[in-house]
Biopython code that builds the backbone (N, CA, C, O; Angstrom):
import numpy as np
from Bio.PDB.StructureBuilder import StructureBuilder

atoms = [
    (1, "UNK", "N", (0.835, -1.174, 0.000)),
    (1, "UNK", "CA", (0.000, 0.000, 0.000)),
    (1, "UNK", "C", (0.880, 1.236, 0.000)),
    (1, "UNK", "O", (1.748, 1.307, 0.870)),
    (2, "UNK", "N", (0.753, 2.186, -0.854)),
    (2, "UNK", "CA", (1.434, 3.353, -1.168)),
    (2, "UNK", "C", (1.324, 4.391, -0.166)),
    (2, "UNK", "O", (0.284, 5.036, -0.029)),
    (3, "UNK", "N", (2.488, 4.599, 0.626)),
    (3, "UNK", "CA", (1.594, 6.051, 1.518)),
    (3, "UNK", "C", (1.485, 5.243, 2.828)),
    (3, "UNK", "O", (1.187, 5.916, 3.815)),
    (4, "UNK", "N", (1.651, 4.075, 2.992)),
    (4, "UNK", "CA", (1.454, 3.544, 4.546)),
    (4, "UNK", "C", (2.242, 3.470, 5.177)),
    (4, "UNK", "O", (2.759, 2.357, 5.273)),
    (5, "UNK", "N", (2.737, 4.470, 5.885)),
    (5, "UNK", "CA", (3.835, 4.511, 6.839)),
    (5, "UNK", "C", (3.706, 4.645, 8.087)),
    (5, "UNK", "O", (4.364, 3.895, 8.807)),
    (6, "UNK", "N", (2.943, 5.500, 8.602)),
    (6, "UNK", "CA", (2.378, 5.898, 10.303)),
    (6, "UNK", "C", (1.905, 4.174, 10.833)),
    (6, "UNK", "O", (1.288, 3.251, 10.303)),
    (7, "UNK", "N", (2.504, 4.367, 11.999)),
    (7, "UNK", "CA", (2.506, 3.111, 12.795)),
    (7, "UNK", "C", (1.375, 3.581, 14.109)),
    (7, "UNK", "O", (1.322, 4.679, 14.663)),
    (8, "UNK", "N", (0.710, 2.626, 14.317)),
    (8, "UNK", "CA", (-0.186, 2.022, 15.632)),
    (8, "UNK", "C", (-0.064, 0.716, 16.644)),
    (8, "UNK", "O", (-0.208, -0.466, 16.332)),
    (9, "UNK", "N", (0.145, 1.093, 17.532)),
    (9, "UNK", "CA", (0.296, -0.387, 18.071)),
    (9, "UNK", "C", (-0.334, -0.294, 19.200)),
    (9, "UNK", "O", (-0.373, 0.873, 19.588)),
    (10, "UNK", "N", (-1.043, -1.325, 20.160)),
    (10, "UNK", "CA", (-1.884, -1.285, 21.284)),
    (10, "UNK", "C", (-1.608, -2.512, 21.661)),
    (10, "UNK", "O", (-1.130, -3.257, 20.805)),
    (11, "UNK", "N", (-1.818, -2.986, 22.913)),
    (11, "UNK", "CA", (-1.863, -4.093, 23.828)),
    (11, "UNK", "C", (-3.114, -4.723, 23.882)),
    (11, "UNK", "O", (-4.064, -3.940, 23.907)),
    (12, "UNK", "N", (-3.509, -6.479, 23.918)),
    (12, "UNK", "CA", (-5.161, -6.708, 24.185)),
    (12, "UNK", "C", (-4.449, -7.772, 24.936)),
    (12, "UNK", "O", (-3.241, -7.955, 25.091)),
    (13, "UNK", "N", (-5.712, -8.578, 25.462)),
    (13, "UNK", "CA", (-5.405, -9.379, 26.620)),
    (13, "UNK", "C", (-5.130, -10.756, 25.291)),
    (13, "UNK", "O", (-4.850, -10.540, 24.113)),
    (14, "UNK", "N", (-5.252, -11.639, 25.712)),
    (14, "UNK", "CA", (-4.301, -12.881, 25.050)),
    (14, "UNK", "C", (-5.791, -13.367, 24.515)),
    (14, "UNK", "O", (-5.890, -13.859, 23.391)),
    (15, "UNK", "N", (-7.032, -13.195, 25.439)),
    (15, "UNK", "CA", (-8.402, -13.587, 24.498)),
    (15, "UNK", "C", (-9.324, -12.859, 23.476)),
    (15, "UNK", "O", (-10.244, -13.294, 22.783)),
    (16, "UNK", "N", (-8.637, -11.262, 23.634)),
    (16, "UNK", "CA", (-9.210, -10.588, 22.178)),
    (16, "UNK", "C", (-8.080, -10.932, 21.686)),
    (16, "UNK", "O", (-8.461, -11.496, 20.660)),
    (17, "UNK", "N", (-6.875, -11.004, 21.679)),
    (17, "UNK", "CA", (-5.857, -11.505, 20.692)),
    (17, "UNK", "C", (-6.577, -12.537, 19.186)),
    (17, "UNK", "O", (-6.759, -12.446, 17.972)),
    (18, "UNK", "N", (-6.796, -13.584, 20.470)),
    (18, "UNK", "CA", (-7.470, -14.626, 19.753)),
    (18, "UNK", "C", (-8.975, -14.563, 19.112)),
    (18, "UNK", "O", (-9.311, -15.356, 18.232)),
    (19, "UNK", "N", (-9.814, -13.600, 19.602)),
    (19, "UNK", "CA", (-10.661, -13.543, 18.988)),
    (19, "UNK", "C", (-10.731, -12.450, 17.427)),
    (19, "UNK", "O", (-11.448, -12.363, 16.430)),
    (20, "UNK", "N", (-9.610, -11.817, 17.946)),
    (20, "UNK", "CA", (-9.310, -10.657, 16.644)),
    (20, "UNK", "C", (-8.691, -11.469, 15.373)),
    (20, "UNK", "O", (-8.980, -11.235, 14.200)),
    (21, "UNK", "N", (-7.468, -12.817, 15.992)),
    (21, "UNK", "CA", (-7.164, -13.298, 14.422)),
    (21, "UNK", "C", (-7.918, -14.563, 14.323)),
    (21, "UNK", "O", (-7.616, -15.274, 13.365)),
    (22, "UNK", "N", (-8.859, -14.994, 15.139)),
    (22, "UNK", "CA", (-10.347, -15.718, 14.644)),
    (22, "UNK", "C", (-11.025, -15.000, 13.215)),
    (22, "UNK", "O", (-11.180, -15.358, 12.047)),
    (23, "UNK", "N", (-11.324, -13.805, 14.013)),
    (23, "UNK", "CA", (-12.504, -12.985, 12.892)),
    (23, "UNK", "C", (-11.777, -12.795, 11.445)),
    (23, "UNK", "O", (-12.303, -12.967, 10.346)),
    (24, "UNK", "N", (-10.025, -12.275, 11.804)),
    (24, "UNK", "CA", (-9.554, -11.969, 10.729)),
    (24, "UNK", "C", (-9.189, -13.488, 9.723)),
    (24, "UNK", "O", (-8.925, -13.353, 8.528)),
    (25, "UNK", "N", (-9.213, -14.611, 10.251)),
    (25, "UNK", "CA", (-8.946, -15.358, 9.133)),
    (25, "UNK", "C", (-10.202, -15.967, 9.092)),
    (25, "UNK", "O", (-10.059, -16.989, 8.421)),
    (26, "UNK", "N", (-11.515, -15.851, 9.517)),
    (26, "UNK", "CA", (-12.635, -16.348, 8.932)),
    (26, "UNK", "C", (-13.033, -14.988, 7.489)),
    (26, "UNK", "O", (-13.574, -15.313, 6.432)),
    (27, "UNK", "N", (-12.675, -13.774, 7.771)),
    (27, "UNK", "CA", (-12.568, -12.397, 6.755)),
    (27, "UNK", "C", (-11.527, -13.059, 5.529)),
    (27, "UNK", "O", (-11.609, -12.717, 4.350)),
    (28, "UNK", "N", (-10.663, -13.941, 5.986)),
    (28, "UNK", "CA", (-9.773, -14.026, 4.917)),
    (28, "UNK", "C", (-8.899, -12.595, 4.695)),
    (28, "UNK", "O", (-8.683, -11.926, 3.684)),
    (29, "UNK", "N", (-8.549, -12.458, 5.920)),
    (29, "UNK", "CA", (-7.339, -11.137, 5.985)),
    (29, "UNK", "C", (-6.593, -11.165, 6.827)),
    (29, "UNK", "O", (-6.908, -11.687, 7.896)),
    (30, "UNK", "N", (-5.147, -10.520, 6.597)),
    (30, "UNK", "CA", (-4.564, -10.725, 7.346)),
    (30, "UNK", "C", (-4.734, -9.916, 9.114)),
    (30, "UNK", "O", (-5.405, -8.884, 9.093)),
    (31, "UNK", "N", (-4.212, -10.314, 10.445)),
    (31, "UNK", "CA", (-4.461, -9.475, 11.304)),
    (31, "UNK", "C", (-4.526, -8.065, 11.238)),
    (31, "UNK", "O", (-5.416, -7.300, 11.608)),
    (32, "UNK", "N", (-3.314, -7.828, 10.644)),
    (32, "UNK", "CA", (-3.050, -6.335, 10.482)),
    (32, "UNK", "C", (-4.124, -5.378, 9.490)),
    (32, "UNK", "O", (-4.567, -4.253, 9.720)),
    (33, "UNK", "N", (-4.332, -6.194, 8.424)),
    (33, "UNK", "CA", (-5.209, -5.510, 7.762)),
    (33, "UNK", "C", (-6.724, -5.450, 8.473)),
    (33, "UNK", "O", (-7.284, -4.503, 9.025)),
    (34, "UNK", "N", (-7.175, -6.832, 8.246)),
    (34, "UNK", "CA", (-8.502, -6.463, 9.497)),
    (34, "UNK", "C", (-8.473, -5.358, 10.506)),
    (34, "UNK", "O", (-8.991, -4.245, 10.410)),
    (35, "UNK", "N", (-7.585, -6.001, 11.763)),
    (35, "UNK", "CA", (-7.421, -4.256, 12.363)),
    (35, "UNK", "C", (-7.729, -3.080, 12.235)),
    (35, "UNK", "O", (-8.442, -2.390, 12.963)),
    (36, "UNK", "N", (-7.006, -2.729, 10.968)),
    (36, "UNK", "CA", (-6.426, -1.323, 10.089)),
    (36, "UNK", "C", (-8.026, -0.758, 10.122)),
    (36, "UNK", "O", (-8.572, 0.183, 10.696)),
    (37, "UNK", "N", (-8.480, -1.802, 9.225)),
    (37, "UNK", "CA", (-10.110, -1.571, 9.004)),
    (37, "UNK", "C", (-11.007, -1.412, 9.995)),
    (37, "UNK", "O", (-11.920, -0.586, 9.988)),
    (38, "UNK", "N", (-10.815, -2.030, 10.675)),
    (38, "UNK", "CA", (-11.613, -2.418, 11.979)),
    (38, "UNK", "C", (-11.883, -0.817, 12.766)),
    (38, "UNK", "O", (-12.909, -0.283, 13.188)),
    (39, "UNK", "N", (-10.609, -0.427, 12.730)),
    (39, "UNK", "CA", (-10.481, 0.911, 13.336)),
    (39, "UNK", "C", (-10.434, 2.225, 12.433)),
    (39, "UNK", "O", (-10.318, 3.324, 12.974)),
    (40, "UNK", "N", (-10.500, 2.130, 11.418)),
    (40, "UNK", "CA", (-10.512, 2.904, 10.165)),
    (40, "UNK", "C", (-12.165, 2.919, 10.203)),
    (40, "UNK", "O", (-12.669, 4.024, 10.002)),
    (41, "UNK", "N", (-13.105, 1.758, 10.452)),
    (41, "UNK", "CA", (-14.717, 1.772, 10.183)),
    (41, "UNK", "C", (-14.977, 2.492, 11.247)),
    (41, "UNK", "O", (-15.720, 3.458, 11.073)),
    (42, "UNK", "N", (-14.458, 2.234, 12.603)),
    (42, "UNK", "CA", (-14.898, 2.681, 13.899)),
    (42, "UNK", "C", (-14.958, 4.415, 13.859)),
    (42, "UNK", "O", (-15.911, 5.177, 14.021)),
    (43, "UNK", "N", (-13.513, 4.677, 13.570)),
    (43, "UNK", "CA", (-13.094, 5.880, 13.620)),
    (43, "UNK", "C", (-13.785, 7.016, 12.548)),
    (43, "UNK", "O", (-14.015, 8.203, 12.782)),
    (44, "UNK", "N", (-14.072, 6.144, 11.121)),
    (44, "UNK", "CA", (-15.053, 6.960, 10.592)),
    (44, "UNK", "C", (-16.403, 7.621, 11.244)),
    (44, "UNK", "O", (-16.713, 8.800, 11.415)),
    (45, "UNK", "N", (-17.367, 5.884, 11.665)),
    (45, "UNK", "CA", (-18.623, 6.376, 11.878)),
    (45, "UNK", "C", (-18.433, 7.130, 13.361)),
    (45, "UNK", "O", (-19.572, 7.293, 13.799)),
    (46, "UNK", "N", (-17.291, 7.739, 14.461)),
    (46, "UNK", "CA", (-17.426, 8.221, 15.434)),
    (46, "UNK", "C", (-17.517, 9.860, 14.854)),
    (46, "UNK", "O", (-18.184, 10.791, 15.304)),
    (47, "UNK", "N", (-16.388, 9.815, 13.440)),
    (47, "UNK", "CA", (-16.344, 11.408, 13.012)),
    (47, "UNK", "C", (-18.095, 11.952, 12.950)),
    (47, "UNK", "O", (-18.808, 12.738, 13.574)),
    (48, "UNK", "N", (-18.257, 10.841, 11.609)),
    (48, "UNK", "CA", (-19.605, 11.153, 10.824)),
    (48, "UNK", "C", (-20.669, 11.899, 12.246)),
    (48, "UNK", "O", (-21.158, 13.028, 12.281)),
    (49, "UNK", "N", (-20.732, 11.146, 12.956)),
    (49, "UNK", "CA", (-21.726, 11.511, 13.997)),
    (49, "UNK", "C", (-21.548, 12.470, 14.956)),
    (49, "UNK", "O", (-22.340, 13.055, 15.694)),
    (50, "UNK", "N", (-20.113, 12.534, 14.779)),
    (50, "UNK", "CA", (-19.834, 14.265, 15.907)),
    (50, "UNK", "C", (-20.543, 15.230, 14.780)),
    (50, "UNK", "O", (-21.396, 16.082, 15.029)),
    (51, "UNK", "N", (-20.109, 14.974, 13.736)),
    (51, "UNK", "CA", (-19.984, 16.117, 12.354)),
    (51, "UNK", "C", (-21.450, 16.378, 11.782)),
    (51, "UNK", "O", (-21.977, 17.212, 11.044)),
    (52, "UNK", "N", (-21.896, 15.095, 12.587)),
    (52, "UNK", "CA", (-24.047, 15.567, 11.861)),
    (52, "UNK", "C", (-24.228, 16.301, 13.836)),
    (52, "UNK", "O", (-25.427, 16.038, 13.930)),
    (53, "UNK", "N", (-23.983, 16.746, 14.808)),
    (53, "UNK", "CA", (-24.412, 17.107, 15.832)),
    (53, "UNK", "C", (-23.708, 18.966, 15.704)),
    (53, "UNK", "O", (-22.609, 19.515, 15.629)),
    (54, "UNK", "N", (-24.992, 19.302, 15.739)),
    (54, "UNK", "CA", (-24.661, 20.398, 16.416)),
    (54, "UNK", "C", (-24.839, 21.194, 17.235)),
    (54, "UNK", "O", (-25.966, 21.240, 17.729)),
    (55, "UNK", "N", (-23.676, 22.245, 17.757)),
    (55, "UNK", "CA", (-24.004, 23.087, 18.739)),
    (55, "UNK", "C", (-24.399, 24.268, 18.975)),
    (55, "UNK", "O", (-23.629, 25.017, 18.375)),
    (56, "UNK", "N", (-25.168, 24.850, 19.513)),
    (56, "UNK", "CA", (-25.543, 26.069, 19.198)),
    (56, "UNK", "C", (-25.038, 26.811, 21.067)),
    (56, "UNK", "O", (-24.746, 25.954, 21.901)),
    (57, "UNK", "N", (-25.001, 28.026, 21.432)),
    (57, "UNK", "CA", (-25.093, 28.641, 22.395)),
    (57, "UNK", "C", (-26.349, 28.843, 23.031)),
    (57, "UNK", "O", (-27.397, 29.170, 22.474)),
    (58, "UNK", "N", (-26.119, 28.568, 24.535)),
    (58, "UNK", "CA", (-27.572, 28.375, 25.566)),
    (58, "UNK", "C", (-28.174, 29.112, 25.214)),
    (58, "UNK", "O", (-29.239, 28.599, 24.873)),
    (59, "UNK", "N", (-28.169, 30.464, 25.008)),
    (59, "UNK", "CA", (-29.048, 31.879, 24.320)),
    (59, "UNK", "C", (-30.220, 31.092, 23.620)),
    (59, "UNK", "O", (-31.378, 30.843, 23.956)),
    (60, "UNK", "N", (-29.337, 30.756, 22.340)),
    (60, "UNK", "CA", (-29.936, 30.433, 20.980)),
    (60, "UNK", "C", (-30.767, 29.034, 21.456)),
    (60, "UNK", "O", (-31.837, 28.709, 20.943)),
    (61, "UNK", "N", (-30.230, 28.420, 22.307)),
    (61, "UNK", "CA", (-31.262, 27.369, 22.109)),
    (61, "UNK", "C", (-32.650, 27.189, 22.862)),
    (61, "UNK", "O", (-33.644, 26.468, 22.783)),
    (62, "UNK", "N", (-32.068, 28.474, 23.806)),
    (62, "UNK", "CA", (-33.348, 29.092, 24.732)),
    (62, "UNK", "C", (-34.294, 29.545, 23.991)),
    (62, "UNK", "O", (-35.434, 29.185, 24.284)),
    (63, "UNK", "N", (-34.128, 30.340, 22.977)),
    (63, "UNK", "CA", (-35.036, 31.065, 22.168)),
    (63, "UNK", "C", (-35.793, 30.620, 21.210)),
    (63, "UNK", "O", (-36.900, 30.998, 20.828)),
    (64, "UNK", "N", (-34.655, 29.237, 20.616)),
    (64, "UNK", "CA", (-35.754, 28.276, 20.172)),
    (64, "UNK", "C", (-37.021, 27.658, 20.593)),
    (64, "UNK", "O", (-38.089, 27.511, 19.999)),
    (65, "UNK", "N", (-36.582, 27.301, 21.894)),
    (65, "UNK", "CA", (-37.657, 26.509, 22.347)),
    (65, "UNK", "C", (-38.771, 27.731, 22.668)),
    (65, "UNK", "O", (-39.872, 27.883, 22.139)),
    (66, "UNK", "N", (-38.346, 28.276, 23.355)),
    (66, "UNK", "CA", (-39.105, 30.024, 23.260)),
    (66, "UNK", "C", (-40.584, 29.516, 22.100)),
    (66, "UNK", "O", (-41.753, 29.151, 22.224)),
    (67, "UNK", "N", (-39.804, 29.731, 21.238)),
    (67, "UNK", "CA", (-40.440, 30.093, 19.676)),
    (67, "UNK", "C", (-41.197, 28.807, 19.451)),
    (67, "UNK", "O", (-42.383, 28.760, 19.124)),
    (68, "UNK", "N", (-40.328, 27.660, 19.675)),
    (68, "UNK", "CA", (-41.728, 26.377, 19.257)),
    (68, "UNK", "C", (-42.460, 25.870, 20.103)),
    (68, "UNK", "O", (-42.878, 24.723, 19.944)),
    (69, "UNK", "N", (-42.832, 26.740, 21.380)),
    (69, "UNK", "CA", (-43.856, 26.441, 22.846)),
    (69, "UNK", "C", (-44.337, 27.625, 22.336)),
    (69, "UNK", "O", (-45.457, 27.364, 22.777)),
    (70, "UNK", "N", (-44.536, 28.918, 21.691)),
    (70, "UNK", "CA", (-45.455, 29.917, 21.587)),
    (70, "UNK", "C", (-46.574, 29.436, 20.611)),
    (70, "UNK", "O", (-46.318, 29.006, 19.486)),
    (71, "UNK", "N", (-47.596, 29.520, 21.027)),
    (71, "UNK", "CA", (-48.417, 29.845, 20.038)),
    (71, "UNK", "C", (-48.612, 29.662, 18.698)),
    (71, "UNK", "O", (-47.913, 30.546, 18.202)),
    (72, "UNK", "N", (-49.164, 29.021, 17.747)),
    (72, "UNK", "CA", (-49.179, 29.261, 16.212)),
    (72, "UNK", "C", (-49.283, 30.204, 15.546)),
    (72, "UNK", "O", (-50.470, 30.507, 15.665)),
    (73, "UNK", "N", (-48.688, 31.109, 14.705)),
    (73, "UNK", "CA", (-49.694, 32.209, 14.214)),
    (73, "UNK", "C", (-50.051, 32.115, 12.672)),
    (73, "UNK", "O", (-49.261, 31.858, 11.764)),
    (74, "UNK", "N", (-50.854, 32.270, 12.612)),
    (74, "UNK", "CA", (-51.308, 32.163, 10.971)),
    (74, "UNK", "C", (-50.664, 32.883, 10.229)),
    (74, "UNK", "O", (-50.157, 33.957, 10.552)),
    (75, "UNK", "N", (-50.625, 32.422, 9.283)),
    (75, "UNK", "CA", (-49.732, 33.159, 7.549)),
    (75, "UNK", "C", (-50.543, 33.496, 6.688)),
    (75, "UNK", "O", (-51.038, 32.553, 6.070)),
    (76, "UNK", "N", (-50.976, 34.817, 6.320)),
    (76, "UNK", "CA", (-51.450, 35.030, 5.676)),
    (76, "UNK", "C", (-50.958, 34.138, 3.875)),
    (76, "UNK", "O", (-51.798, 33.799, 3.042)),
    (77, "UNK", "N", (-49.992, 34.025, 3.780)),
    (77, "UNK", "CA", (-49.646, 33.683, 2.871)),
    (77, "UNK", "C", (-49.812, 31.986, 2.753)),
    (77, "UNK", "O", (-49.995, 31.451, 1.660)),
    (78, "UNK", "N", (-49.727, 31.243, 3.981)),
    (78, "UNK", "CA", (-49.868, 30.305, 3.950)),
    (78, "UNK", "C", (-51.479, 29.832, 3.873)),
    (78, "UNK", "O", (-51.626, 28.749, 3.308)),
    (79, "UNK", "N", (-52.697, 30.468, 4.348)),
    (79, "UNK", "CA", (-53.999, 30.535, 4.634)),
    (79, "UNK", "C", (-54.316, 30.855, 2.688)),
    (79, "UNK", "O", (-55.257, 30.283, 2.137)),
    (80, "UNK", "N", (-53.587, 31.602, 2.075)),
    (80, "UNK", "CA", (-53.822, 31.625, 0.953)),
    (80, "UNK", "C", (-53.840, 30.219, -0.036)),
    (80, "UNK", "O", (-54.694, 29.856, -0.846)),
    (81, "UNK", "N", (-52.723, 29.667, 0.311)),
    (81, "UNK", "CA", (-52.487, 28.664, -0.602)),
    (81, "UNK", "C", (-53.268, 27.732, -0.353)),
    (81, "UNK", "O", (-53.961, 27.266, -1.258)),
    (82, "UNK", "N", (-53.345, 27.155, 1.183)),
    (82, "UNK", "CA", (-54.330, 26.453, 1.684)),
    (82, "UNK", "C", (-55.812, 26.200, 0.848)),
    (82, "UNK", "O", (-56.342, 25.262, 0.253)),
    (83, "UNK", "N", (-56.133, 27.574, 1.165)),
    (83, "UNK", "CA", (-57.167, 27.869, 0.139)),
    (83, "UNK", "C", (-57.453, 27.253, -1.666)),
    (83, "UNK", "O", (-58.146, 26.439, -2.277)),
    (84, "UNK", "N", (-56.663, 28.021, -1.845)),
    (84, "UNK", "CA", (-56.292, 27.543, -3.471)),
    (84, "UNK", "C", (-56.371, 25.774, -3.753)),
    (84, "UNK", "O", (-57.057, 25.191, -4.593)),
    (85, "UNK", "N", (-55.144, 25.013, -2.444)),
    (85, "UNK", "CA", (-55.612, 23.545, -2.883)),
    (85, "UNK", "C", (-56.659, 23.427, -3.054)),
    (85, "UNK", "O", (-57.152, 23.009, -4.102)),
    (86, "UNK", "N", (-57.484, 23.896, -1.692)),
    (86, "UNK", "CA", (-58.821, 22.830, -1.488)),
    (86, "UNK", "C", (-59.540, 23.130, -2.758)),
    (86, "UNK", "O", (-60.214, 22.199, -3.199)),
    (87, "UNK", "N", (-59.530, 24.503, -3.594)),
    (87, "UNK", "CA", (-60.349, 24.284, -4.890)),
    (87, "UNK", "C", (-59.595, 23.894, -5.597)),
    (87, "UNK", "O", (-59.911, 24.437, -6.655)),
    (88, "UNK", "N", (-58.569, 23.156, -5.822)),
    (88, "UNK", "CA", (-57.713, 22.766, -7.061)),
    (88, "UNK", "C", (-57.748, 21.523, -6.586)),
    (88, "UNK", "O", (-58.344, 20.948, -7.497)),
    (89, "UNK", "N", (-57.500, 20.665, -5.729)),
    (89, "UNK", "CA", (-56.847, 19.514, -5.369)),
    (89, "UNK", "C", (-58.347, 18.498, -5.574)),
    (89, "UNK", "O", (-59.392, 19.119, -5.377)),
    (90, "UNK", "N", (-58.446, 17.456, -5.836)),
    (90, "UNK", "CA", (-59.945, 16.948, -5.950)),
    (90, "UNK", "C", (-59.386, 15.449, -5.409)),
    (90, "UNK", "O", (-58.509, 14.654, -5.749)),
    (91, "UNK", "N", (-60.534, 15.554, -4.248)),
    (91, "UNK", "CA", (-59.930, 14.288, -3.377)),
    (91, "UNK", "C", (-61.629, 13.171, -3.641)),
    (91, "UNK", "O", (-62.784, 13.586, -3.539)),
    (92, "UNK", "N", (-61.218, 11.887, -3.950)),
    (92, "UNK", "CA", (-62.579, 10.827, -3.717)),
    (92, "UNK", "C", (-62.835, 10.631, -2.294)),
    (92, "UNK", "O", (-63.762, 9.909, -1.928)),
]
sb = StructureBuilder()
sb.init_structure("model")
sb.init_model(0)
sb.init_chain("A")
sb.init_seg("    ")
for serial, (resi, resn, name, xyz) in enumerate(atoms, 1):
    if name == "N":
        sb.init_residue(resn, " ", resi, " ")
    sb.init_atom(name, np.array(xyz, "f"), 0.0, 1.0, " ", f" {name:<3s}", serial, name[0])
structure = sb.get_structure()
């Protein structure tokens, strides 16, 4: 593999040992590569899911909720269209 140079190494007890090059030669791979992956899949889906969360400041999120516990208020613009389906839209 081109570019693979940075090294990792970690300690497991002697029975994930064995259960890690179980999995990897029922995968048909070698330890190292399984691994690689193993923690390459992990480490992705931990990014993906920081990276879909976000944060906003207590203010802002006060004011949200503020805003979606008040009241409904009508739209004129929306009361329009409304309108318009019910004579356009033809339901059985």
């Amino acid at each position: 593999m081109a570019g693979v140079t940075a090294r990792l190494e970690f300690r497991v007890t002697p029975a994930h040992k064995a259960r890690i090059e179980r999995a990897a030669e029922l995968a048909g791979e070698p330890v190292t590569v399984f691994a690689r992956a193993a923690a390459e899949e992990r480490a992705e889906r931990i990014l993906r899911e920081h990276e879909a969360t976000t944060t906003v400041p207590a203010g802002f999120f006060d004011d949200l909720i503020e805003a979606l516990d008040a009241p409904a208020q009508a739209s004129p613009a929306l009361a329009a269209a409304a309108a318009r389906s019910r004579e356009t839209v033809v339901r059985d």
